[in-house]
N, C-alpha and C positions, 0 to 999 in steps of 0.2 A: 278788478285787480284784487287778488289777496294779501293783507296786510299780516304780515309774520307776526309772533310773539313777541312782545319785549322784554328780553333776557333783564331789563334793567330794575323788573316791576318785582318786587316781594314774592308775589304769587303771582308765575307768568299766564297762569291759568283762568288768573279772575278777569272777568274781560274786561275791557276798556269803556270806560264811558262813553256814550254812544252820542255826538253831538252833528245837528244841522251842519254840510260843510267840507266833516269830513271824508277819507277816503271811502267809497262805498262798500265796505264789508259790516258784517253783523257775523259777532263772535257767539261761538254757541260752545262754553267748556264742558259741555257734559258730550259731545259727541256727537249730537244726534242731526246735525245742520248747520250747516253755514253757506250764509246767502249774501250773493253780490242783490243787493240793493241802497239805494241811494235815498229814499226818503226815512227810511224805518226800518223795526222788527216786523216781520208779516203780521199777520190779522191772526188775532189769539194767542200770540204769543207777550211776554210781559217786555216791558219796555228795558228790566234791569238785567236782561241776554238769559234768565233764567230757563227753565225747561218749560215745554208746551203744557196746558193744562192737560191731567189721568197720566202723566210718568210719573216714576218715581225719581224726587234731586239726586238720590245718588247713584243714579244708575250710571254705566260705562259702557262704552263699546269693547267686547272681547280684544285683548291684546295679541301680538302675534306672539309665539311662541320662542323664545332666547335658544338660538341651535349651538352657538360657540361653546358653552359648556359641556354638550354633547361629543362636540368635534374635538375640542382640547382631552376629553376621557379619553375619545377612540383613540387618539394620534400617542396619548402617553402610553396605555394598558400594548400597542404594535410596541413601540419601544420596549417597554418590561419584556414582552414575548422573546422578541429578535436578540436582543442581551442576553437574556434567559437563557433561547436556544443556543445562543453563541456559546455559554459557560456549562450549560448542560451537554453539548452537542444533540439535544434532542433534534429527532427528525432527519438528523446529519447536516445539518445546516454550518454549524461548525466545519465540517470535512468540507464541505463546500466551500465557505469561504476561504478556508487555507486554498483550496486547489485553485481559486480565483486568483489567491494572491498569488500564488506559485506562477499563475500563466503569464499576470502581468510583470512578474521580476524574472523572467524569462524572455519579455520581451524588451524591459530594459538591461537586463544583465546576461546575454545569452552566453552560452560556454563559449570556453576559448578554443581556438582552431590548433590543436596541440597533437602533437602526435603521442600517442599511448601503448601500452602493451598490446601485442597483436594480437588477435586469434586465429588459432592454426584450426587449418581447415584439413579433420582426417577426411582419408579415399576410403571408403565401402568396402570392408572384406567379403569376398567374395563367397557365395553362401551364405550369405548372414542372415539369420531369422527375420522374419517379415514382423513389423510392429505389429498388426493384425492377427500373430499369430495363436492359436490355441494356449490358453491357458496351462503351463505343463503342471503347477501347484495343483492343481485340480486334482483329485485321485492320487496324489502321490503322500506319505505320512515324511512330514519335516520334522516330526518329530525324533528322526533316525538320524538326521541330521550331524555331522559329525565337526565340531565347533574347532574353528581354524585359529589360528594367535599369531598375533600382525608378528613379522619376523623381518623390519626394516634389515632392504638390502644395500650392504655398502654402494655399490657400484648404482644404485638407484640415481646419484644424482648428477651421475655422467649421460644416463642415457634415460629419455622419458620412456615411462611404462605405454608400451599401448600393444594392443592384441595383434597387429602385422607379423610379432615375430615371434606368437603365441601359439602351437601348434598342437592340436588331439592326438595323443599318444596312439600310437601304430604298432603293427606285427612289426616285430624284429629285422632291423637289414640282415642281423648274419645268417648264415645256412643254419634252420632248425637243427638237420644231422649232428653239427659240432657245438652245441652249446658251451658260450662263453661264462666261466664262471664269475666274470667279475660285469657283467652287463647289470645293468638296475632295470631288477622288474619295470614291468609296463605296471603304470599307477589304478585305482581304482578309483572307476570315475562310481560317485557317492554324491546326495548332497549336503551341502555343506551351507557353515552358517560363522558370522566371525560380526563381533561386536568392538565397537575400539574402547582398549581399556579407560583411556584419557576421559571417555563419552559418558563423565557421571551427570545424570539428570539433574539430581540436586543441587551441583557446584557448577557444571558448565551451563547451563541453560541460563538464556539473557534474551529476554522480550524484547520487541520494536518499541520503546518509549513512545514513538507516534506512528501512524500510521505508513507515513511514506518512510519510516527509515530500517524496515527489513534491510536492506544490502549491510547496512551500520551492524544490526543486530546479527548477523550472519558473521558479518568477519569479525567480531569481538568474541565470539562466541570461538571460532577458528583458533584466533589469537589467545584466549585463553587457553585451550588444551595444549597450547606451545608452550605457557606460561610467560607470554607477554603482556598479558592484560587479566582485568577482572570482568566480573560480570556487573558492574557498576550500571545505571542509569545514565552517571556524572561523566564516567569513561564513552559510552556510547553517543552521549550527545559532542564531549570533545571530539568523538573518530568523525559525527558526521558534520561537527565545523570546521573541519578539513580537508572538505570535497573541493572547495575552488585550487587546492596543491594540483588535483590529478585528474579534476573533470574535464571531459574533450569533448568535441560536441561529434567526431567520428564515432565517438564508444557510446555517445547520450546524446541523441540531437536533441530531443527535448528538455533536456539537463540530467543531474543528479547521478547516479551511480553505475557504470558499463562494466562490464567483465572484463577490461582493462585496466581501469581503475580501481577495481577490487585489487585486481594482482599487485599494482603499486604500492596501495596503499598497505597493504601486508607486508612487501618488502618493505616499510617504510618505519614499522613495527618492529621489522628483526625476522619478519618468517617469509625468507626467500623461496624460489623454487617455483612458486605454481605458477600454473599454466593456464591459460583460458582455452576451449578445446570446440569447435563446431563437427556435430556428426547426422549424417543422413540418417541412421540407424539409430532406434533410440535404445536398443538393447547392444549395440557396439558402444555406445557413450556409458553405458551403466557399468555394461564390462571392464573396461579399460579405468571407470572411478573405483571399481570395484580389487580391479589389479594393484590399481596404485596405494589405494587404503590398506591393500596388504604387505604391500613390498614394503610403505612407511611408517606404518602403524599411525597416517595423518588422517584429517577429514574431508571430505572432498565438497564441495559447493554445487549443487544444482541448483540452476535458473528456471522456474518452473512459472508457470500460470504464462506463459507466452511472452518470456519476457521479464514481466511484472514484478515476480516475487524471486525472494532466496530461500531455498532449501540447505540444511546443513545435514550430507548426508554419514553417518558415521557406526553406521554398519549395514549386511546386506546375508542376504539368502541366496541360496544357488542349483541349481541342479548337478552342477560340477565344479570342481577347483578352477576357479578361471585363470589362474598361474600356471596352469597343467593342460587344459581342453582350453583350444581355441571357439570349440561352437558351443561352452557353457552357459546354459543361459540363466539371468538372472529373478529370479523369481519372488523379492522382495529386496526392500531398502529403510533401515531404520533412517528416522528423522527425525530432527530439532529443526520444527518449527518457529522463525521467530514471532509470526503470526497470533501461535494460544497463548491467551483462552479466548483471542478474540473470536467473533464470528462473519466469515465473509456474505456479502448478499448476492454474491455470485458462486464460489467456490463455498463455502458452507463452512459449520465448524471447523479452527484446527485442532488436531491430535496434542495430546500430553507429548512432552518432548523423550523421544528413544523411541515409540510407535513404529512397531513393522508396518510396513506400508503395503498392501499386495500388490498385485501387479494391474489390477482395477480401478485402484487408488493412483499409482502410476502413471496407469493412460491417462486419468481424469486429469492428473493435475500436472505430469512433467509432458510438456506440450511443446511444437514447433516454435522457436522465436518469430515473430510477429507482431509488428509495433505501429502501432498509427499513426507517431507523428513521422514516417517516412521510410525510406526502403534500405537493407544494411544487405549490400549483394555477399559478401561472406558468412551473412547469419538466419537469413531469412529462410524460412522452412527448414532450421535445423535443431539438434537437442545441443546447449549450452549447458557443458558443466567449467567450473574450476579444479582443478586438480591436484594436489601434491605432489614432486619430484625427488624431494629431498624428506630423508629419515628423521620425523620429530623427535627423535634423542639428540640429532645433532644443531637441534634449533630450539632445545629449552633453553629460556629465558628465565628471567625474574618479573611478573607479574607486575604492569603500572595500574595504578588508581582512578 
């Protein structure tokens, strides 16, 4: 039986006196042996528990190594990292754990089951250029381009702009023989190029504060060339603590901002009128923002990366007047991106805001809607813009903060 140290002794280490009687252990404090025996210390060693004779007294048996200092460094230096990447977003660790948090306050707080602005679902003009189609930019000089001046139409906001009742200028019904002196020339189809005056880079442009709040930075951005807003930080974060007024979970099953909810929240602002619009044709869709930007002199919203992002589109390029030629097609689109100067790791750098866009850039990024967290039967494989109806002269405001 081994007889423990007594915690009680000065030096728990000096051994014990060693007497006829007692328990049979024999203390050895240098380490090197300890023997159940009942009569004595072995043969050659001293009687007073000291070391065998040829050691050295002070010798020791190696110690085991202390890990818990090791382990307490390792567990603080992850802490500094993961705080670190939290405040840096290095790595995207940060965008991560937002997007974490987001899923779980989505499953506690899901949108309410509300009904929203619709989206109108246009029908295919017949003939419409195939998305696929040949580049007509190519080979052509835009630089001849003859620069259009939005010319808002009164009656714009009786009836929505759209190409159905847009039709390519044709040979004359009357008898050539009798020419009418008071008929209007047939127009000249030319292309054409029109910038909105409203659309200055350096006053209307208004970044995504964070990541997820393009839709925010898009309609503030909107809203300012109405003169309902600024281009604030302050402003764009109030627009986007306002999404539980008009979030639906038909317009966002996953939450956050629908082309429903855009249009509210704009009416909600002072800048009535737009429309949410789904189209088969994504050059019928560019058409008809393109028509509308003209008749208003407003900006129009594309929903671009499938869904995902807002594009603020607020001028465009043409092969022909699209207020004139029903089959003009569009062959670029200025943008205000609220994305730059960030850089996507999917979609790639965005453009400085006002950026022609070609029609390259186009395909790449104004895409089918298409959303994973579930199926939208009037949106799914189609091009999603916002639109203007109504003449931004008749909807300046006064600029809030």
């Amino acid at each position: 039986m081994n007889q423990p140290l007594d915690p009680r002794r000065a030096d728990p280490t000096e051994p014990p006196p060693w007497m006829p009687g007692q328990p049979p252990a024999y203390w050895d404090p240098h380490g090197y042996a300890r023997h159940d025996i009942s009569t004595g210390p072995p043969a050659g060693w001293p009687a007073d528990g000291g070391p065998p004779p040829g050691l050295p007294p002070t010798a020791r048996p190696p110690r085991r190594p202390r890990r818990w200092p090791l382990v307490l460094t390792t567990v603080l230096l992850a802490m500094v990292v993961v705080v670190g990447g939290v405040w840096a977003d290095a790595f995207g660790v940060r965008e991560r754990i937002e997007h974490l948090a987001a899923r779980v306050d989505l499953v506690l707080h899901p949108p309410a089951d509300r009904t929203t602005a619709p989206t109108v679902d246009i029908t295919p003009q017949p003939g419409e250029i195939a998305d696929d189609a040949a580049d007509p930019s190519l080979g052509s000089d835009l630089a001849d381009a003859v620069e259009i001046t939005p010319e808002p139409d009164p009656t714009a906001a009786l009836a929505s702009p759209t190409t159905s009742d847009i039709h390519a200028a044709g040979p004359a019904t009357t008898d050539p023989s009798t020419p009418d002196p008071t008929a209007t020339p047939r127009p000249r189809r030319r292309p054409v190029h029109l910038t909105l005056k409203v659309a200055d880079p350096g006053t209307m442009f208004a970044p995504q504060v964070e990541d997820t709040m393009c839709a925010a930075a898009g309609m503030q951005m909107v809203l300012a060339m109405h003169g309902h807003a600024g281009t604030s930080p302050a402003f764009q974060r109030k627009l986007q603590g306002r999404l539980d007024e008009w979030e639906s979970r038909s317009d966002a099953k996953a939450g956050g901002w629908g082309p429903g909810a855009m249009v509210e929240a704009l009416a909600a602002y002072g800048v009535k009128g737009y429309q949410a619009r789904a189209y088969v044709n994504r050059n019928q869709a560019l058409r008809d923002a393109a028509i509308a930007m003209t008749r208003t002199g407003a900006p129009a919203i594309l929903i671009a990366w499938r869904g995902a992002h807002t594009w603020v589109m607020t001028g465009y390029t043409a092969d022909a007047d699209p207020t004139l030629f029903g089959d003009a097609r569009i062959t670029g689109v200025n943008i205000f991106d609220p994305w730059y100067p960030r850089i996507s790791s999917i979609w790639g750098p965005s453009d400085p805001p006002g950026t022609l866009q070609d029609v390259s850039e186009i395909r790449r990024n104004f895409l089918q809607w298409q959303r994973p967290e579930g199926s939208y039967p009037g949106r799914d494989g189609k091009y999603l813009i916002v639109i203007p109806t109504i003449p931004l002269r008749d909807q300046l405001g006064t600029a809030a903060r």
